[in-house]
C-alpha positions as CSV (number, residue, x, y, z in Angstrom):
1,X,155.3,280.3,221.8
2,X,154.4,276.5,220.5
3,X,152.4,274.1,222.8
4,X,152.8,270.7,222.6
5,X,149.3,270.3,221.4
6,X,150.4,272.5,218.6
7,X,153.4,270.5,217.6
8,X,151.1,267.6,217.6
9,X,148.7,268.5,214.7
10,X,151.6,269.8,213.2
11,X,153.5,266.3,213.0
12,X,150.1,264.7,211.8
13,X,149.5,267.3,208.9
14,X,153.1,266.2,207.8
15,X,152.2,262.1,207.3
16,X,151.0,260.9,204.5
17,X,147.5,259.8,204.8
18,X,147.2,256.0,205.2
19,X,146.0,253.8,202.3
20,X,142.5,251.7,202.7
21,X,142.5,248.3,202.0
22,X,144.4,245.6,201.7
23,X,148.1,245.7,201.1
24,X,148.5,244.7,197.5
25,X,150.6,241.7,196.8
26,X,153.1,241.8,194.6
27,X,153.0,238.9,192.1
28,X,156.5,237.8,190.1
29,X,156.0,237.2,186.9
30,X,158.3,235.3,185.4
31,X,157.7,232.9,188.5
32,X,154.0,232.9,187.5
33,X,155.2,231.6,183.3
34,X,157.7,229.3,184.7
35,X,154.9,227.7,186.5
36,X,152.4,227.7,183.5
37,X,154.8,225.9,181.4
38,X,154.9,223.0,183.8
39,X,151.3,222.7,183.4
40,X,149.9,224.1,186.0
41,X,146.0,226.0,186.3
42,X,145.1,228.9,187.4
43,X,144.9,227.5,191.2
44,X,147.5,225.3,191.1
45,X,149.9,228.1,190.4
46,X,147.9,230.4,193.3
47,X,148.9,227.8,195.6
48,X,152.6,227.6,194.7
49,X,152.8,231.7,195.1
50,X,151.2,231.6,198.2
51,X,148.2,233.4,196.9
52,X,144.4,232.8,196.9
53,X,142.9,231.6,193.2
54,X,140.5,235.0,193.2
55,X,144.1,237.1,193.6
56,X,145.1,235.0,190.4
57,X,141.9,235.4,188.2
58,X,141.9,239.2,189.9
59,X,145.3,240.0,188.3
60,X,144.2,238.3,185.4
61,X,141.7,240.4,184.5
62,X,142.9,243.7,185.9
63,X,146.0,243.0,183.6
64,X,146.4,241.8,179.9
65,X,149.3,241.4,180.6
66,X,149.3,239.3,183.1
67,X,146.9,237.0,181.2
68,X,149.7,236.8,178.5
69,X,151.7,235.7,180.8
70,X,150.2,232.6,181.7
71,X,149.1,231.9,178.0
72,X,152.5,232.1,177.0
73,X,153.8,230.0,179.7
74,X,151.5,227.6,178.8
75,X,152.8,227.6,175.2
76,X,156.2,227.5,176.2
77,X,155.5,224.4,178.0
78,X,153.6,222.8,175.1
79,X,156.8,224.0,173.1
80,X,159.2,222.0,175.6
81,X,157.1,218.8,175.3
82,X,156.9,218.7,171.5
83,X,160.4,219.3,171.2
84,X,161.0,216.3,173.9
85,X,158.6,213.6,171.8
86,X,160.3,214.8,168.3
87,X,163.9,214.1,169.6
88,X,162.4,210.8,171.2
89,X,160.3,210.1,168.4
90,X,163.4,210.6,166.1
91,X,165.6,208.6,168.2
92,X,164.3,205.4,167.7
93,X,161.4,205.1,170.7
94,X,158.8,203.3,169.1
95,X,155.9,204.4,171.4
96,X,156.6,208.1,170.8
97,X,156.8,207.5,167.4
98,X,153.2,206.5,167.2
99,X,151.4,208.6,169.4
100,X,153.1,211.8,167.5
101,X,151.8,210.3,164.1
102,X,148.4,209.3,165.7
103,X,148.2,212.6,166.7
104,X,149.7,215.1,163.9
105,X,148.6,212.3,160.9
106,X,145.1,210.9,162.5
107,X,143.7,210.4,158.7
108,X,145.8,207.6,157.7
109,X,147.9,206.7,161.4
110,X,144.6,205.2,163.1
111,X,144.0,201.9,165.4
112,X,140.1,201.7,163.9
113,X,138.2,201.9,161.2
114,X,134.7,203.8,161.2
115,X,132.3,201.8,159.9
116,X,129.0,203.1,158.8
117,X,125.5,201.5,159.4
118,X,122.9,202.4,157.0
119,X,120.1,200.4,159.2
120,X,117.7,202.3,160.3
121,X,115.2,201.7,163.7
122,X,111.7,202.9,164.2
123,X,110.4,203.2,167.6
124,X,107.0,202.9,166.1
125,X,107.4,200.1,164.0
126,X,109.3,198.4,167.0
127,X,106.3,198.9,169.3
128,X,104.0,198.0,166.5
129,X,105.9,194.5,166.1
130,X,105.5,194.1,170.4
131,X,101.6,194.6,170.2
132,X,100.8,192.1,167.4
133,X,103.2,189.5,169.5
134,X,100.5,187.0,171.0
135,X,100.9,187.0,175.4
136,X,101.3,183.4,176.9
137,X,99.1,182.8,179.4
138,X,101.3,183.1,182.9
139,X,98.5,181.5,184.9
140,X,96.9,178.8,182.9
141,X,95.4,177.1,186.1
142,X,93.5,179.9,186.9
143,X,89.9,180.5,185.7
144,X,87.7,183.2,185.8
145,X,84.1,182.6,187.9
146,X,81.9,185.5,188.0
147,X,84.4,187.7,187.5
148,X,86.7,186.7,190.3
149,X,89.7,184.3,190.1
150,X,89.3,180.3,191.5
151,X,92.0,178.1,191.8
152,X,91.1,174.8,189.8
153,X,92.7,172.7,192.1
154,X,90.0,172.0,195.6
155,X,91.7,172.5,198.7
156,X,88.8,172.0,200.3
157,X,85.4,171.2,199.5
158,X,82.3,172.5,200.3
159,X,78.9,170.2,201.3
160,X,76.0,171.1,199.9
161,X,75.0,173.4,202.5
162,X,77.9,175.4,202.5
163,X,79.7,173.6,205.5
164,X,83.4,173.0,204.7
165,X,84.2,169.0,204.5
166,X,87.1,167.9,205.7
């Protein structure tokens, strides 16, 4: 005969244990490239799944996969907007026709010129120049009496014996 404390450890033995942790979230991948190739970073595309940035850079490099994924979003994307500016460029607009040649014929499609200066600048020979430079004089009514300054001008006069005059 079964007790019921019996049929208890019995139903428990039968579970399957429970996992530790965190649930793992699922991330969808071709969500993840579509999102790349619309520009957007690492975080950018954490916030659009929902999904902390550390889950993102986690996955990233748990999986090499997953890290191709995003790369090849990202090159997609490029792919897109190349293709976009060559039909434009080839269809007349004027603007995308010089920022493609700026940018895939820089040698000879540039707005300036480098110019190179052969002049050369010597700190020392700067500093050299400043000390032989004569100073002015800031204070030219201003003399020197036993090594203390006096203003040549009197404001007020002394007598002989040392009484101020007025």
């Amino acid at each position: 005969m079964t007790t019921k404390t019996d049929d208890k450890v019995a139903k428990q033995d039968k579970k399957t244990p429970k996992k530790v942790g965190r649930k793992r979230i699922d991330i969808d991948y071709a969500e993840v490239e579509r999102l790349a190739a619309r520009g957007l970073g690492s975080t950018q595309i954490a916030r659009a799944l929902g999904v902390s940035w550390s889950t993102i850079d986690r996955n990233r490099k748990r999986s090499a996969e997953f890290d191709d994924i995003i790369k090849r979003g990202k090159v997609r994307g490029i792919a897109m907007v190349t293709d976009a500016l060559l039909e434009s460029a080839t269809g007349g607009n004027v603007t995308a026709q010089i920022f493609y040649l700026k940018n895939r014929d820089g040698e000879r499609w540039q707005d300036r010129t480098n110019i190179a200066h052969e002049h050369k600048v010597s700190i020392r020979d700067a500093m050299d120049a400043a000390r032989a430079r004569p100073v002015p004089n800031r204070y030219p009514e201003t003399k020197i009496i036993e090594g203390k300054a006096a203003e040549t001008a009197d404001i007020g006069g002394s007598d002989d014996d040392g009484a101020l005059s007025e």
